[in-house]
N, C-alpha and C positions, 0 to 999 in steps of 0.2 A: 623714478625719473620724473620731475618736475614737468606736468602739461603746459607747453608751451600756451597764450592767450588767444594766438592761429589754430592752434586743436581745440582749446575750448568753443570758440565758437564753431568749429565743425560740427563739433559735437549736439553743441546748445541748436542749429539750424536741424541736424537730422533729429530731435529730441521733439522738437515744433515742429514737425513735417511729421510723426509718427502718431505725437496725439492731438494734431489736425484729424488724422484721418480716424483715427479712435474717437470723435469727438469731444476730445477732455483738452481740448483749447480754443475754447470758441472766442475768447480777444488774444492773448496773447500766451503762446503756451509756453515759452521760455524766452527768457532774456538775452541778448544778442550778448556774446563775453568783448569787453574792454578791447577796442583794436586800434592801434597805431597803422596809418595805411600812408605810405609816400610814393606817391608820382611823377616817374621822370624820364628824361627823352625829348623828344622832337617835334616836327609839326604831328607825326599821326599820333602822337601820344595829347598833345599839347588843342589837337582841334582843329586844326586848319582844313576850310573846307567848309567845316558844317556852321559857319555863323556863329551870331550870338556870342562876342570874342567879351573878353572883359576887358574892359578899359585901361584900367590899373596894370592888366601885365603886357601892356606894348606893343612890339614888339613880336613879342613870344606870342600874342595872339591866342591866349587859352580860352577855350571853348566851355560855356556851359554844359553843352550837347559832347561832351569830349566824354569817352569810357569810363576815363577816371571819378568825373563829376558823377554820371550816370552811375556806375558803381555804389559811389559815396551818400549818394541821393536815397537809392534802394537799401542800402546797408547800416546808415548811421554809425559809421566806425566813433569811436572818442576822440581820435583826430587825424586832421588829413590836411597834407600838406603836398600842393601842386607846383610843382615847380619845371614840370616840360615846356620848352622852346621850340616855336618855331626856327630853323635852320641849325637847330643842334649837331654839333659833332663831340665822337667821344669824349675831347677834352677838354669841350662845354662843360658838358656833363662833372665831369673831377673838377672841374675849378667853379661852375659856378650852382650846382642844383643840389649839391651833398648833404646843405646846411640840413635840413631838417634831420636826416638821419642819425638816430642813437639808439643803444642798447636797446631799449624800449621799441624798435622800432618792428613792431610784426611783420608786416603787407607791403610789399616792393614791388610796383612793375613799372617797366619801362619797353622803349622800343626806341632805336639807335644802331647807326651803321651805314644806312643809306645815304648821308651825308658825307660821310667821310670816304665813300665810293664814287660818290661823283655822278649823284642820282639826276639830280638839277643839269647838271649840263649833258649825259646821256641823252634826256628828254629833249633839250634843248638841241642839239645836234642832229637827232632825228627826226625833227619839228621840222626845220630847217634845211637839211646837207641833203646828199643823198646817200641812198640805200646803202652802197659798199661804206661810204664814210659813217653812218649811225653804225654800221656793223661793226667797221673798227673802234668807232668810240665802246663800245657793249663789250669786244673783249679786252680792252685796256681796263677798263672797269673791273671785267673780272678777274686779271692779273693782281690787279689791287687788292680784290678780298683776300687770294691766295697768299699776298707776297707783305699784306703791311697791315691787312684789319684785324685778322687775330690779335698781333700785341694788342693794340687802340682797345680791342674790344676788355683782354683779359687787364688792362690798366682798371678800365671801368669795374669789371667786376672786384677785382681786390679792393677795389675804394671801396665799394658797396658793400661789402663785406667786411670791410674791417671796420667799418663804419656802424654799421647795423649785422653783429654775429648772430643774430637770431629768428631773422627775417626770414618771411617765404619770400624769393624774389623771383616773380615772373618778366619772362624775357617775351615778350609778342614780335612776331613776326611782319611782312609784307603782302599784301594780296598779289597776283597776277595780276596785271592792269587790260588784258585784254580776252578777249571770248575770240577766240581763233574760228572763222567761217561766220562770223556773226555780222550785223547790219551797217557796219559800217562802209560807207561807197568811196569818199575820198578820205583823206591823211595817207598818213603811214600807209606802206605796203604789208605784205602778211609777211613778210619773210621779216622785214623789221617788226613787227609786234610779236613773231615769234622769238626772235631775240632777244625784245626787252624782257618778255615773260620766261625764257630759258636764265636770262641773267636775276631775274627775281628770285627764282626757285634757287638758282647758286649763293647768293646772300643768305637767304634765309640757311641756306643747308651751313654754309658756314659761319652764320650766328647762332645755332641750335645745339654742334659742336663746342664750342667755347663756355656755351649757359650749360650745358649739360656738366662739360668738365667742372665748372665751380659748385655742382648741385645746384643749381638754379633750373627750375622751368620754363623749358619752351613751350608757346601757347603758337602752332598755328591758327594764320584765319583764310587762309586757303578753301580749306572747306568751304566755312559761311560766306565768302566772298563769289563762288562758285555759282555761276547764271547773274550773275551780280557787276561781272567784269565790264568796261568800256564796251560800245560795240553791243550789247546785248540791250536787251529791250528792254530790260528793268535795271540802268548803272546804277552801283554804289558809290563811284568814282567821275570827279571832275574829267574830263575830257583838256585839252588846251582851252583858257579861256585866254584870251586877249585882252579884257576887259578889266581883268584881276589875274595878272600872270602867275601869281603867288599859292592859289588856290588849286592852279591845275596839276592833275593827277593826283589829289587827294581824296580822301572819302565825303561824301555827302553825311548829314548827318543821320540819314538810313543805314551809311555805311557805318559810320560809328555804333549806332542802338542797334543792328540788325547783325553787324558784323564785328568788330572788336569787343564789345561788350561781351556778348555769349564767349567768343573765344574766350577769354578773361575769366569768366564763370566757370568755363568749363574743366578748368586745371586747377580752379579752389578746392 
């Protein structure tokens, strides 16, 4: 069986990790193998949050500070092609991010879903309404993952796949946006931030199913995002800002390099 250019490089990383430690590569003890890497997905894929946005892509607002960069940066794939949007939904995604993918295409991750659940106006409704009405909006929301986001999602993957039949393609996940008992005095009530955080954990459980069924990888960042939450003394995560309405509830760029990144890493 033909090593895929994603095994080689496993490979060639644990080979340089081995005679690191043997001392028989004191500059460069193996060669990184040839990778194709494509990025794609939404504001948390795309950067929104952490600054430092490129100019060039608009809009879409992609981050230098964004996992995929940060990946890219550390890794030196042979090419890499970014294409996540901020306010993507699945069929953003199928119509307008695919170009890059071919044959050739090793390295796939994305993060997508949360838009097309109605992430933005949950937030928004619990900003605002009150308590029973954020509650209702959270489980309409989650009727939706149950009742309409699997197709959305399995459209996506069949493109991605028929697109790039070779690819590792990691599926990342959403943090908890809050530390439940934690410092925060006013906003939200605890009964609504445990809602939004019960409806998170329901997304991710049913985007992890659908990456799973296609053999794709799911990468939570649950863990790393963990003391990390809204509310806690160290956030990873924008808060509502008013200032820049578009940024709130995304990750800081700590949350990207401290939190997506590793996730990401850790399912290579």
């Amino acid at each position: 069986m033909r090593l895929t250019r994603f095994a080689a490089l496993s490979s060639s990383l644990l080979l340089g990790a081995v005679l690191a430690l043997t001392g028989a590569g004191a500059a460069q003890a193996a060669e990184t193998a040839a990778l194709d890497y494509v990025a794609l997905g939404d504001s948390y894929s795309s950067g929104v949050g952490s600054g430092s946005y490129d100019s060039a892509s608009g809009d879409c607002k992609r981050s230098t500070k964004a996992y995929p960069v940060l990946w890219k940066n550390a890794n030196a794939p042979s090419s890499f092609a970014f294409t996540a949007c901020s306010g993507a939904r699945t069929g953003d995604v199928t119509a307008n991010q695919l170009g890059p993918l071919s044959a050739a295409t090793d390295l796939v991750s994305i993060t997508i879903g949360g838009n097309d659940a109605g992430f933005a106006d949950v937030m928004t409704t619990c900003v605002l309404q009150s308590e029973a009405t954020c509650i209702n909006r959270v489980n309409q929301a989650k009727a939706y993952v149950d009742s309409t986001l699997p197709g959305n999602l399995d459209s996506v993957y069949n493109a991605i796949r028929s697109k790039a039949p070779a690819a590792h393609v990691v599926v990342l996940g959403y943090p908890r946006f809050y530390q439940l008992g934690g410092s925060c005095i006013a906003g939200l009530s605890e009964n609504e931030r445990s809602a939004i955080n019960g409806a998170s954990d329901y997304l991710n459980a049913a985007v992890a199913k659908r990456a799973a069924n296609h053999g794709f990888t799911f990468a939570s960042v649950v863990p790393a995002f963990t003391g990390h939450e809204i509310c806690s003394s160290s956030s990873w995560l924008h808060s509502v800002n008013w200032l820049n309405i578009g940024e709130s509830y995304h990750p800081t760029a700590a949350g990207q390099s401290g939190g997506y990144l590793p996730s990401f890493n850790g399912v290579l």
